[in-house]
C-alpha positions in Angstrom: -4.7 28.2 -14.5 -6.5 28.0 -10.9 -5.4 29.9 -8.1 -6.2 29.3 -4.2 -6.0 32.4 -2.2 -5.6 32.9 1.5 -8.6 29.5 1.6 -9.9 28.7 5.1 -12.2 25.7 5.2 -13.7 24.6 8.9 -15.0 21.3 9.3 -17.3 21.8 13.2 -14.4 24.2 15.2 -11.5 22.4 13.3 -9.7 24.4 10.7 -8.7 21.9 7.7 -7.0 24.5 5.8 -6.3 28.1 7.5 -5.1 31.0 5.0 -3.8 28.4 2.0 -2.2 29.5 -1.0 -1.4 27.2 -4.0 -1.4 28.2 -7.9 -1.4 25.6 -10.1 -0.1 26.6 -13.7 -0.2 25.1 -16.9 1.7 21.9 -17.9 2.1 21.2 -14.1 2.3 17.7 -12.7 1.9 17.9 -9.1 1.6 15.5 -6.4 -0.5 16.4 -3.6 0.6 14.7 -0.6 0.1 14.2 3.2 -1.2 12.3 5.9 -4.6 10.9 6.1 -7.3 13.5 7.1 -5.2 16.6 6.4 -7.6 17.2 3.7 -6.5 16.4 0.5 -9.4 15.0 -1.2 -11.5 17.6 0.5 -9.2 20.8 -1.3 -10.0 18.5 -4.8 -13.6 18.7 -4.0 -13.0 22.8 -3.4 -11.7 22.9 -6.6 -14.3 21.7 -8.8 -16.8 23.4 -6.6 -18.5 20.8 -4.8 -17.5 22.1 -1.0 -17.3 25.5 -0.6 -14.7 27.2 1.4 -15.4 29.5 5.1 -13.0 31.9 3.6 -10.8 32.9 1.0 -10.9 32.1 -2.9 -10.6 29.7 -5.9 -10.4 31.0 -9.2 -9.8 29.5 -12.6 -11.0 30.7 -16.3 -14.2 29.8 -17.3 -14.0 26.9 -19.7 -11.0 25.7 -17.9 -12.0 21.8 -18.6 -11.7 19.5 -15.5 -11.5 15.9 -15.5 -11.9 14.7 -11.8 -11.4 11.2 -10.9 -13.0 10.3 -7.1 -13.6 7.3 -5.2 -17.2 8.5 -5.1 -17.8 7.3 -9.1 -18.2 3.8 -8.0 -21.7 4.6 -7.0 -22.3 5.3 -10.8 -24.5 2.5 -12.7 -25.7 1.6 -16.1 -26.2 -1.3 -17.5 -24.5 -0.1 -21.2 -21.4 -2.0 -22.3 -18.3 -0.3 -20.8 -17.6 1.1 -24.3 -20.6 3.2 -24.4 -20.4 4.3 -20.6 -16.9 5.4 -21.6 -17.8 7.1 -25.1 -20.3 9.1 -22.7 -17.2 11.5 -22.6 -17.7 12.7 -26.4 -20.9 15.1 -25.3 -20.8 16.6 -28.6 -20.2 14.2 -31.0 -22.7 11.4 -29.0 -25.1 14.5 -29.8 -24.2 15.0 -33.8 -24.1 11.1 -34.4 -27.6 11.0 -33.4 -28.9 14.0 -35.0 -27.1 12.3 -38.2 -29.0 9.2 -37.6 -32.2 11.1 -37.8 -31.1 13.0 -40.8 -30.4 9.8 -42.9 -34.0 8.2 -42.2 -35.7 11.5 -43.1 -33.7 11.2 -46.5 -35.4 8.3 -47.2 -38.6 9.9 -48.0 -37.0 13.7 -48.0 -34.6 14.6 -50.7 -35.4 18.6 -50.0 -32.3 20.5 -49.9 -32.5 22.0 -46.4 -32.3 18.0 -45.5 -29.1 17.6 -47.1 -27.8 21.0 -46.1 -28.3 20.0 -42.5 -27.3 16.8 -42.9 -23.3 18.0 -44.6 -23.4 20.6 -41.8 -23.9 17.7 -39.0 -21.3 15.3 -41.2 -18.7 18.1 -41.5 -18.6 19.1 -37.8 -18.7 15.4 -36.8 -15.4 14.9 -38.8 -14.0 17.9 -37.6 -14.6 16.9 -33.7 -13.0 13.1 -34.9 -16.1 11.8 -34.7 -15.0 8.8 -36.7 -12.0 7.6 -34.0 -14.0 8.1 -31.3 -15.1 4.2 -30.2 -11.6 3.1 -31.5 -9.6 5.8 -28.9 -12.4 4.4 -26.1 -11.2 0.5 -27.3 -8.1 2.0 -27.1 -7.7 3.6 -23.8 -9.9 0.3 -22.4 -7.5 -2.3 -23.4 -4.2 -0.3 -21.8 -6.4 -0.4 -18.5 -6.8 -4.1 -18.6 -9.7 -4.8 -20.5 -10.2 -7.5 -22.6 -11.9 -7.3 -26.3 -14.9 -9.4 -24.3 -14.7 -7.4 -21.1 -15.8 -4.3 -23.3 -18.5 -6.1 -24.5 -20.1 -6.4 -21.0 -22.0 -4.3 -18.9 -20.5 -1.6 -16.0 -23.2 -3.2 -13.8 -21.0 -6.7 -13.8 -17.8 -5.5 -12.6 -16.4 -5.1 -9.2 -16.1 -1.7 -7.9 -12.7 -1.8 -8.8 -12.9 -2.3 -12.5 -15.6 0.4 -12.5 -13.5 2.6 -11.4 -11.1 1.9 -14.0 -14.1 2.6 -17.0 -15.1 6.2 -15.1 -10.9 6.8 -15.5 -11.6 5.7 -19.3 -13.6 8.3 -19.3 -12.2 11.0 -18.0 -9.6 10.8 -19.9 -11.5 10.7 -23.2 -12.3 14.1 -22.5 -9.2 15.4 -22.8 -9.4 18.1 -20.2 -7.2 21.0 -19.6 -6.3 19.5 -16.2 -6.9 16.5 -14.6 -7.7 16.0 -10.8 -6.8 12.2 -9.7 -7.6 10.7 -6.5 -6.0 7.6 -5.7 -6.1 6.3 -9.2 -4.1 3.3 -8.3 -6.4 2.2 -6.4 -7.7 -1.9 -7.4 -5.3 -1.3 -10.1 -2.9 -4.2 -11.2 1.0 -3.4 -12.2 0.8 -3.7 -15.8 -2.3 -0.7 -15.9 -0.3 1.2 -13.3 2.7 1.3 -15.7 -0.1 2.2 -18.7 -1.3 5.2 -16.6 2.3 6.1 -16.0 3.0 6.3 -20.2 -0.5 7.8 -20.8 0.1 10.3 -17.9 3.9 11.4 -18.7 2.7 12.0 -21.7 -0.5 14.3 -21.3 -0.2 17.9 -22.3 -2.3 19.3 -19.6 -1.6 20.1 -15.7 -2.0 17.2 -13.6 -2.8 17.0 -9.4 -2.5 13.3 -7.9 -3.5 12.2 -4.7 -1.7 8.9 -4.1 0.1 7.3 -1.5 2.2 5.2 -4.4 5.5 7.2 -4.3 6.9 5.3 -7.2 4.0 6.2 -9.3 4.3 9.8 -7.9 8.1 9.6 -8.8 7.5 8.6 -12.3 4.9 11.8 -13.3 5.0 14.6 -11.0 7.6 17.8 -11.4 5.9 19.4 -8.6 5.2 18.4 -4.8 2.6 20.1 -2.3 2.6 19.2 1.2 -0.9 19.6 3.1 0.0 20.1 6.5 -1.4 21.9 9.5 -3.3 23.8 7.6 -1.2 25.2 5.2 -0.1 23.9 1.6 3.7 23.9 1.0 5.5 23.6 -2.5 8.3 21.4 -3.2 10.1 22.1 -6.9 10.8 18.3 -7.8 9.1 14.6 -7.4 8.2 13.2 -4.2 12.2 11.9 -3.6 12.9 15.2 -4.0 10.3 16.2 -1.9 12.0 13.8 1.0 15.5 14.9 0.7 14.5 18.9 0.4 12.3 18.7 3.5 15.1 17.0 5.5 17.2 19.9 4.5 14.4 22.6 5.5 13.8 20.5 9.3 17.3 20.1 9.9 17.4 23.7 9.1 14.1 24.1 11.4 15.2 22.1 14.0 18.6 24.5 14.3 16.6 27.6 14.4 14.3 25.9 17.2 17.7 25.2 19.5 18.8 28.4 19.0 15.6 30.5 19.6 14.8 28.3 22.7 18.4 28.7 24.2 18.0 32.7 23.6 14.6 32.4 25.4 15.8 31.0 28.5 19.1 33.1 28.3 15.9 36.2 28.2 14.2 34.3 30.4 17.2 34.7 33.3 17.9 37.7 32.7 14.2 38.5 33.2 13.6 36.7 36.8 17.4 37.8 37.9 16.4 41.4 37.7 12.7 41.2 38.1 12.9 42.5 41.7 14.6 45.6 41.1 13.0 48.8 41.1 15.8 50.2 39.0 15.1 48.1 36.0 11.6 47.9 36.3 11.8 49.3 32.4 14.0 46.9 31.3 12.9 44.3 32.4 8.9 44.9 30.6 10.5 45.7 27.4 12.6 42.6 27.5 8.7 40.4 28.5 6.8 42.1 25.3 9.5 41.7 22.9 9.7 37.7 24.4 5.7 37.8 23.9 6.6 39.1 20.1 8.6 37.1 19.5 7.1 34.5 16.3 8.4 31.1 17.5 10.2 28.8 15.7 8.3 25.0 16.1 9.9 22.2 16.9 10.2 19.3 14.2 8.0 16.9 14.2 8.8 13.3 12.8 6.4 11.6 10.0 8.3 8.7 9.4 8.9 7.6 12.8 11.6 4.3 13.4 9.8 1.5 15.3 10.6 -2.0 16.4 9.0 -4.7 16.5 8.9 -7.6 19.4 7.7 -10.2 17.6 6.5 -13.5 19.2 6.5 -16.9 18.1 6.5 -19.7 20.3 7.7 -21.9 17.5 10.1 -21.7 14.5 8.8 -23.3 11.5 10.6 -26.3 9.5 12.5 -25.2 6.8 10.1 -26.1 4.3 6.9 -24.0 5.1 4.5 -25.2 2.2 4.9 -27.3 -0.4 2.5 -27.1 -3.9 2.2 -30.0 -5.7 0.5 -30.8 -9.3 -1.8 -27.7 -8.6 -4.9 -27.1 -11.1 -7.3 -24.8 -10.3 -10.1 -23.9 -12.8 -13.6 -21.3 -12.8 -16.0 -21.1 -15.4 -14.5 -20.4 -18.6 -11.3 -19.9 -17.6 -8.0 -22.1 -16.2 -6.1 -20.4 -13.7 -3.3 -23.0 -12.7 -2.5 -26.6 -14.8 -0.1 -28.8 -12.4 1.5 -26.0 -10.7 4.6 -26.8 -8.1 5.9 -24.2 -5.4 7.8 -24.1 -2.7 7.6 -21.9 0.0 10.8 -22.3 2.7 11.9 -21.0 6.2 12.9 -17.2 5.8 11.6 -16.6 2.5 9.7 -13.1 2.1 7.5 -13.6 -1.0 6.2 -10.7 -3.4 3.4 -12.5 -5.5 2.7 -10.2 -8.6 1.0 -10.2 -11.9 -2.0 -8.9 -13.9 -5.6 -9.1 -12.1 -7.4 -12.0 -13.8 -3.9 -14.2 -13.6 -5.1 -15.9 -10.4 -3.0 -14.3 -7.8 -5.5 -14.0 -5.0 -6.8 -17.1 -5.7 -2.9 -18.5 -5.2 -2.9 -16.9 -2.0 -6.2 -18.6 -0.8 -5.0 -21.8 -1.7 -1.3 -21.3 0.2 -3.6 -19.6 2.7 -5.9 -23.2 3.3 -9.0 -20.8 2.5 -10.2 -22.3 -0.8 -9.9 -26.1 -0.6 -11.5 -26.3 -4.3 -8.3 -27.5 -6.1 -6.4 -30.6 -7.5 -3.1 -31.5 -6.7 -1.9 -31.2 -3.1 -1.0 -28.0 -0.6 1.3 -29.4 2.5 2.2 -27.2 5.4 5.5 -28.1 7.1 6.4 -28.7 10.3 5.2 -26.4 13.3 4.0 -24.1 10.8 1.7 -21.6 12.6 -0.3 -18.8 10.2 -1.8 -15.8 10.4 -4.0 -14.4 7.1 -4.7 -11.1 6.3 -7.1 -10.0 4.0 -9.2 -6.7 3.4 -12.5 -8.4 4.3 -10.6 -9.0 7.5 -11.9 -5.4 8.5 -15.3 -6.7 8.7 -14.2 -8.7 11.3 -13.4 -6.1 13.9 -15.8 -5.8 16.4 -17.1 -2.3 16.1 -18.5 -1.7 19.8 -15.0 -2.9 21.2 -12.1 0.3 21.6 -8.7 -0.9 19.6 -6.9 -1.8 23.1 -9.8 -4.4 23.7 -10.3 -5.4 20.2 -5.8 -6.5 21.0 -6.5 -7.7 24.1 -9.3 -10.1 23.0 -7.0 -11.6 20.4 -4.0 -11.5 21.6 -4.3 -12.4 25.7 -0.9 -13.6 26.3 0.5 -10.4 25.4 0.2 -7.7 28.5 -1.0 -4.2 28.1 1.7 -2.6 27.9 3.0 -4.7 24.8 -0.3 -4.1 23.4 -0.1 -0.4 23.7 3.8 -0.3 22.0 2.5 -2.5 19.3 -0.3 0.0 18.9 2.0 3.1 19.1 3.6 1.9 16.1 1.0 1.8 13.9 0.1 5.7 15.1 -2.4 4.9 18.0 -1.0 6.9 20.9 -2.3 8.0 24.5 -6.2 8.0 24.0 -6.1 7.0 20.7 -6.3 2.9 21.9 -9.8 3.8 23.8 -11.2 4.7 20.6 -14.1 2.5 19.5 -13.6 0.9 16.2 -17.1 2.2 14.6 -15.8 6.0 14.7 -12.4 5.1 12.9 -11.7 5.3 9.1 -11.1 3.0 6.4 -6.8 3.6 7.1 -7.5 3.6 10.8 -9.1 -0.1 11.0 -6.5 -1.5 8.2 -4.0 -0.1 10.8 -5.9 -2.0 13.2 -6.3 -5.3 11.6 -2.3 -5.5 11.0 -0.9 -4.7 14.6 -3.5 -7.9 14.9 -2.0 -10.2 11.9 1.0 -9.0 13.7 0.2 -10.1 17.3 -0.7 -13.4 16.2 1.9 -16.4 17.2 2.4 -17.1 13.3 5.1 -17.6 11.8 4.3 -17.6 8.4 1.8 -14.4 7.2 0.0 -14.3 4.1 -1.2 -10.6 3.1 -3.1 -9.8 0.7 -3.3 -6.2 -0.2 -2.2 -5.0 3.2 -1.8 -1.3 2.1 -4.4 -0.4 0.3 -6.3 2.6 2.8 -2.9 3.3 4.3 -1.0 6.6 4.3 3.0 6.8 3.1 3.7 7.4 7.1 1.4 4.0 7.9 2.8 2.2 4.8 6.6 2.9 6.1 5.9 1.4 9.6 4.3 -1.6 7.9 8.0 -2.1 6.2 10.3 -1.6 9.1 7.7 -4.3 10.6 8.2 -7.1 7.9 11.7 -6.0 7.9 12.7 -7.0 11.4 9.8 -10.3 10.8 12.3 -13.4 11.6 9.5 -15.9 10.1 8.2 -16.5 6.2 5.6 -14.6 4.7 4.1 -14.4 1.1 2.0 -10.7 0.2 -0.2 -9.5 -2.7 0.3 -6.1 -3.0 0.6 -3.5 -6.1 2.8 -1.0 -4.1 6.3 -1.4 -6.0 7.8 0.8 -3.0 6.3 -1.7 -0.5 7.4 -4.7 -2.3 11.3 -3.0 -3.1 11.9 -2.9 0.7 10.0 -6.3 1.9 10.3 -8.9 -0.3 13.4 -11.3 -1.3 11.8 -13.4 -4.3 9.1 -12.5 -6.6 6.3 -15.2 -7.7 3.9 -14.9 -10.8 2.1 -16.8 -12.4 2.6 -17.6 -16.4 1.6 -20.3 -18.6 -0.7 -21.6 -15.8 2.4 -22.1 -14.2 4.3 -20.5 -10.6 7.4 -19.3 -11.7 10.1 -17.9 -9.2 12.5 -15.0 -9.2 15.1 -15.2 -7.0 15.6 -11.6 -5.9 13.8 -8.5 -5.0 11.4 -6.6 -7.5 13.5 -3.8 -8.8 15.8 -6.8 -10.0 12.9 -8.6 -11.2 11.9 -5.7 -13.1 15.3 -4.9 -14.9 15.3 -8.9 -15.8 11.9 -9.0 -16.7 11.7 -6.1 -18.8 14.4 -8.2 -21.2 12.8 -11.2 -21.7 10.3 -12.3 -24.3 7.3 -14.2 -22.6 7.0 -17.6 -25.1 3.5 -19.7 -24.8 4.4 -22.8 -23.6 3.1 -26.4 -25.0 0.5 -28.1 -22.4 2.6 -30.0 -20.0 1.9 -33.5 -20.3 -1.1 -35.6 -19.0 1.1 -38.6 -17.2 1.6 -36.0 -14.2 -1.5 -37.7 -12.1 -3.8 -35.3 -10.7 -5.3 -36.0 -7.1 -7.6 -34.2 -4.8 -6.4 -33.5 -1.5 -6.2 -36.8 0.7 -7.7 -36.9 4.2 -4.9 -38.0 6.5 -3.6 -42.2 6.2 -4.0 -43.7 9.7 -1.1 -44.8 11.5 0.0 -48.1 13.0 1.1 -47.9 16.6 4.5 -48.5 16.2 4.6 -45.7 13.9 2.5 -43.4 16.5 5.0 -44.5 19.2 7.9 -43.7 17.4 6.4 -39.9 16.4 5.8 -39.5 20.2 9.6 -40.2 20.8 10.7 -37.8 18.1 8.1 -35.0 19.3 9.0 -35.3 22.7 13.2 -35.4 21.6 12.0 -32.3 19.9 10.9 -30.6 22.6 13.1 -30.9 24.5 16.0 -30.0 21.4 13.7 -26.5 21.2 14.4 -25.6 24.6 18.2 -26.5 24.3 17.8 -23.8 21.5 16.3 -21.8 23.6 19.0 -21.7 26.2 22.0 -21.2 23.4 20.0 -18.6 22.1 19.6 -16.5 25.3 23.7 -17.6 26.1 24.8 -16.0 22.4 22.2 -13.0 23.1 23.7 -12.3 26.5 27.5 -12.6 25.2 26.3 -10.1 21.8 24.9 -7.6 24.8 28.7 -8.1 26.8 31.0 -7.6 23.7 28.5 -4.4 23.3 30.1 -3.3 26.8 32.8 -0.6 27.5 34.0 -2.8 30.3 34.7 -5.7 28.0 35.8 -4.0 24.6 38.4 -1.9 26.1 39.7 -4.4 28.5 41.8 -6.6 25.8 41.9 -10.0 28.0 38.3 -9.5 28.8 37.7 -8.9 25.2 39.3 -12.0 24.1 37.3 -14.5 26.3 34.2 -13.1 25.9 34.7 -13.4 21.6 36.1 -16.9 22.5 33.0 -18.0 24.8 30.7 -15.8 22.2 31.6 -18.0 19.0 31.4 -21.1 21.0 28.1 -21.1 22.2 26.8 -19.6 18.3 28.4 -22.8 17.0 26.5 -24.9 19.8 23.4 -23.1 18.7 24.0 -23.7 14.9 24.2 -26.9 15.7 21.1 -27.4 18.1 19.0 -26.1 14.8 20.4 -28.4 12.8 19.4 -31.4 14.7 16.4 -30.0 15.1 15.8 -29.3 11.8 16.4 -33.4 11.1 14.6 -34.3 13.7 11.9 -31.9 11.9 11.7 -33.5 8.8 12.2 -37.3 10.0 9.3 -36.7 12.0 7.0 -34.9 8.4 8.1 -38.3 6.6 6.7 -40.3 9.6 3.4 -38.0 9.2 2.9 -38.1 5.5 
C-alpha cells in the first residue's frame, strides 16, 4: 500500500529520520508513537507529499485515496452550515447534483431528447455513487461526534477550534479513503465521541496510522505499533500494551548484550595496554585495536518512562471538608447547566470530573475553582484551604523573555535552586534545559512548565483542567506518579481515561442538572455505568431557596475574641503535629535499619515507641481537626 524506503529527512544539520524503513499494508491499524519532536507528524506530512524527504523514497499506487486529519485544518473557514462543509467530501456527487439541478430548469422550456438523455445519465450515476444518502450519512457521522440536530444547522465559522476540528474529521471520513492518516484526533474531544471514533474506527475497512498520545484509544484500534526513535522507525506486532511489555523484553535483552560487550571491551582493553610495550606482539596487539574499532557497539538502554518523586510542600493541611456546594444553579443563554446542585469535596479526595462537552464541566470547575462568581446558591472553602488552578490559558501566563529556572524561581521563592532544578528534572528539563527561554519552547514544553509551577505552589487543593492535553505518553506518566504521591485534594478535567485510571479515586458528572458521585476510580465507573439506564428526572422542587453568594456577616467581639483563642490553640496544635510527625518519621527510618531489625530487643522497643507516638499523632489531628471545624462554625 505505501512503502518508505531507506528515508532521510534533515531539518538544519539534524537528521529527523536517517535510512527509515516502514511498509504499511492493507487493513493495517497502526499506531505511530514516540516522544515529542521525533517527528511523527512530520513523516505524515512525507506521506501525503507535503515535505519532501533529503533522501530516500515513498511510494504508494496512484489512486491510493488518503484521508489526512491535521491540526493545521483549524485554519479552514466558511461560513456554510457544518453539514454542507462536511458534504464537501462527496466531490462527485456535489458535482452531478448540480448539473441535475440545471438539467431540470432547462426541462422546463426544453423537452428535446438530448435533455432528457442527459438528464437519466446524471440521475443514474447519481444513484449509483448513493447520491441520495449522502446528507443523511453527513447527519449521521455529525451526531456520533457530538453534534446536535441545531449545532448542524450553524455555521463552521461559530465554533471553537475544537469543534471544527471535529466537522474537518466528519469529513474525512465521508470520503471513505483507502487509508486514513490521524493526528491527534482526540484532541478537544469529549468521552462519549472518543468512544464513537473508537466503534467507527474498529470498524473501518481500510489501513489506519494514529498519532496519539491516548494509549487507551491506541489499545482499542491499533494491531500494529511503530516506534519513532533516533531516527529510525521500529515495528511492534500488537497494540501499544503490547508494545510496552515487548520492548521491555527487547532492552532487558539490550541491556544484557551492552554488560557483556562492555566487560569483553575492557577484558580487550587489558590485554591491549598489558602487552602494548612489547616488541614481540607488536602484531597482536594492532589486530586486537582494529577489530575493537570494528567492533558495532551495543547502546546502552535508555529509560522513557523514568520513576520520580515528588517533595511536595504545604505549610498547611486543609480541614477535612475542602469545599462545600450548596443549592448550585448556574444558567447561559438558552441553556441550564446546574438547578440546585450539592457537592462535597473532602480532605484526600482525588476527583475525576467527566461528561459530554456542553454538560457544564468546565464551568463546574470554575465555580469550585472561585473564577466564575456568576452563580446562585453558595460555594464554601474549608478551613486553611490553600489552591492552586491550572488551566490551559495558564500558558499565556508564562513570561516569555524569562528562562524556566527564573520563570520557578519568581513564583516559587521559598523553594531553593536546587529544589527547583529536581522539580524541573522531572518534568524532562535537565542540565541546560532550565536556561532555556520560554518563547523558543513548544506547546508540550510550556504545559510542562506551567505544571512543575501548579505543582510548586503551597496548595493543597489543585484544580486541573485539561492538564494533558500537548503532553507526550513519557510527560503524561510523570504527571501521574506526581498526583500519586500528592498528600492533599484535587479535582481534574481531563479526557485521558489512562490519566484518570491511575489518579483519581471518585468520579463526578453531571446529569439532570445535577452533581452526582461515584465512589471509585473510572474503570469501575465505567463497568457500573455501562449497566445503568440514565432516567430523566422530575424538576426538583421550588421550596429549596436560592441565594446569591453572601458577603461575609460581621462579628461581635466576643465572637472575634473567642476565634483568636481557637486560632492561636490551633497553631500551636499544628506544630505539636508537626513534632509527632517528624518522631513517627524518624522511628519508620530506625525500624528500616539493619542495626535495629536484626537486633530482637532493639526491634521490640523501637515498634513499641514507633506505635506510640503514631497514636499520639492520630490523635493531635483529631483535635485539630475539631478545633478546625468549631472554629468554620464560629466564621460562618
Amino acid at each position: 500500500m505505501i512503502s518508505i524506503n531507506n528515508l532521510t529527512f534533515e531539518i538544519g544539520a539534524r537528521a529527523l529520520y536517517d535510512d527509515a524503513n516502514w511498509h504499511i499494508k492493507p487493513g493495517d491499524k497502526v499506531g505511530l508513537i514516540g516522544a515529542n519532536g521525533t517527528g511523527k507528524s512530520t513523516l505524515l506530512k512525507i506521506i501525503v507529499g507535503e515535505y519532501s524527504p533529503t533522501s530516500g523514497t515513498v511510494s504508494m499506487a496512484k489512486d491510493l485515496k488518503i484521508g489526512y486529519l491535521n491540526q493545521d485544518l483549524l485554519s479552514y473557514h466558511s461560513d456554510k452550515n457544518i453539514v454542507q462543509v462536511a458534504m464537501e467530501a462527496f466531490e462527485r456527487q456535489n458535482q452531478l447534483h448540480s448539473e441535475i439541478e440545471i438539467l431540470l430548469q432547462k426541462l422546463e422550456t426544453d423537452y428535446s431528447d438530448e435533455v432528457l438523455n442527459k438528464l437519466s445519465d446524471k440521475q443514474m450515476e447519481f444513484e449509483a455513487l448513493d447520491g441520495y444518502n449522502i446528507e443523511f450519512r453527513a447527519h449521521e457521522i455529525l451526531a456520533g461526534l457530538g453534534f446536535s440536530e441545531e449545532e448542524q444547522k450553524r455555521p463552521l465559522a461559530t465554533f471553537s477550534g475544537g469543534w471544527r476540528m471535529r466537522v474537518m474529521l466528519a469529513r474525512i471520513l465521508l470520503q471513505t479513503p483507502d487509508i486514513l492518516l490521524l493526528d491527534e484526533p482526540t484532541n478537544h474531544m469529549d468521552l462519549p465521541s472518543i468512544k464513537w471514533l473508537e466503534n467507527y474506527l474498529q470498524a473501518f475497512e481500510g489501513a489506519i496510522v494514529i498519532v496519539s498520545h491516548d494509549r487507551y484509544f491506541l489499545d482499542r484500534i491499533i494491531n500494529k505499533t511503530v516506534e519513532s526513535r533516533r531516527g529510525k522507525l521500529t515495528l511492534y506486532a500488537g497494540n501499544y500494551s503490547f508494545y510496552l511489555e515487548e520492548k521491555s523484553l527487547r532492552e532487558e535483552l539490550q541491556g544484557n548484550q551492552f554488560k557483556n560487550q562492555q566487560a569483553k571491551i575492557k577484558q580487550e582493553e587489558k590485554l591491549i595496554e598489558r602487552f602494548r610495550s612489547k616488541a614481540s606482539k607488536a602484531k597482536m596487539v594492532q589486530s586486537r585495536i582494529k577489530a575493537l574499532d570494528r567492533m558495532e557497539k551495543v547502546a546502552d538502554v535508555d529509560d522513557d518512562n523514568p520513576e520520580v518523586n515528588f517533595s511536595f510542600k504545604f505549610s498547611k493541611p486543609s480541614g477535612r471538608h475542602v469545599v462545600t456546594l450548596e443549592n448550585i444553579s448556574k444558567s447561559y443563554p438558552n441553556i441550564e447547566i446546574l438547578r440546585n446542585a450539592d457537592g462535597l469535596i473532602e480532605k484526600g479526595d482525588k476527583i475525576a470530573l467527566i461528561g459530554a462537552n456542553g454538560k457544564g464541566k468546565s464551568t463546574l470547575l470554575r465555580i469550585v475553582a472561585e473564577d466564575d462568581n456568576e452563580y446562585e446558591g453558595k460555594s464554601v472553602k474549608g478551613h486553611n484551604v490553600s489552591q492552586t488552578f491550572f488551566a490551559q490559558h495558564q500558558l499565556e501566563a508564562l513570561h516569555l523573555e524569562n528562562s524556566i529556572l527564573q520563570e520557578l524561581q519568581t513564583f516559587a521563592p521559598k523553594h531553593t535552586e536546587t529544589e527547583i532544578r529536581s522539580i524541573l528534572g522531572c518534568f524532562l528539563f535537565t542540565g541546560d534545559d532550565v536556561f532555556k527561554k520560554i518563547k523558543v519552547l513548544s506547546g508540550g514544553e510550556k504545559s510542562r512548565v506551567a505544571l512543575a509551577k501548579a505543582l510548586t505552589a503551597d496548595a493543597n487543593f489543585l484544580v486541573l483542567d485539561e492538564p494533558t492535553n500537548h503532553l507526550d505518553m513519557a510527560s503524561v506518566n510523570i504527571l501521574i506518579q506526581a498526583l500519586q504521591q500528592y498528600e492533599g485534594t484535587l479535582i481534574v478535567v481531563s479526557h485521558d481515561r489512562y490519566f484518570l485510571d491511575h489518579v483519581a479515586n471518585k468520579i463526578w458528572y453531571i446529569e439532570n442538572k445535577d452533581i452526582k458521585e461515584y465512589p471509585g476510580d473510572y474503570q469501575e465507573y465505567e463497568v457500573w455505568n455501562s449497566k445503568r439506564v440514565v432516567k430523566p428526572q422530575a424538576e426538583k422542587p421550588a421550596e429549596k431557596p436560592k441565594e446569591q453568594k453572601k458577603p461575609k456577616v460581621e462579628v461581635s467581639n466576643d465572637t472575634r475574641n473567642l476565634l483568636q483563642k481557637k486560632n492561636k490553640e490551633l497553631k500551636q496544635l499544628e506544630d505539636k503535629i508537626a513534632t509527632a510527625e517528624s518522631e513517627v518519621k524518624k522511628l519508620e527510618t530506625a525500624l528500616a535499619t539493619e542495626e535495629v531489625f536484626s537486633d530482637a530487643e532493639k526491634l521490640k522497643t523501637t515498634t513499641r515507641n514507633y506505635n506510640s507516638s503514631k497514636a499520639a499523632w492520630e490523635t493531635l489531628q483529631g483535635d485539630w481537626e475539631r478545633l478546625a471545624e468549631e472554629i468554620m462554625a464560629l466564621e460562618s
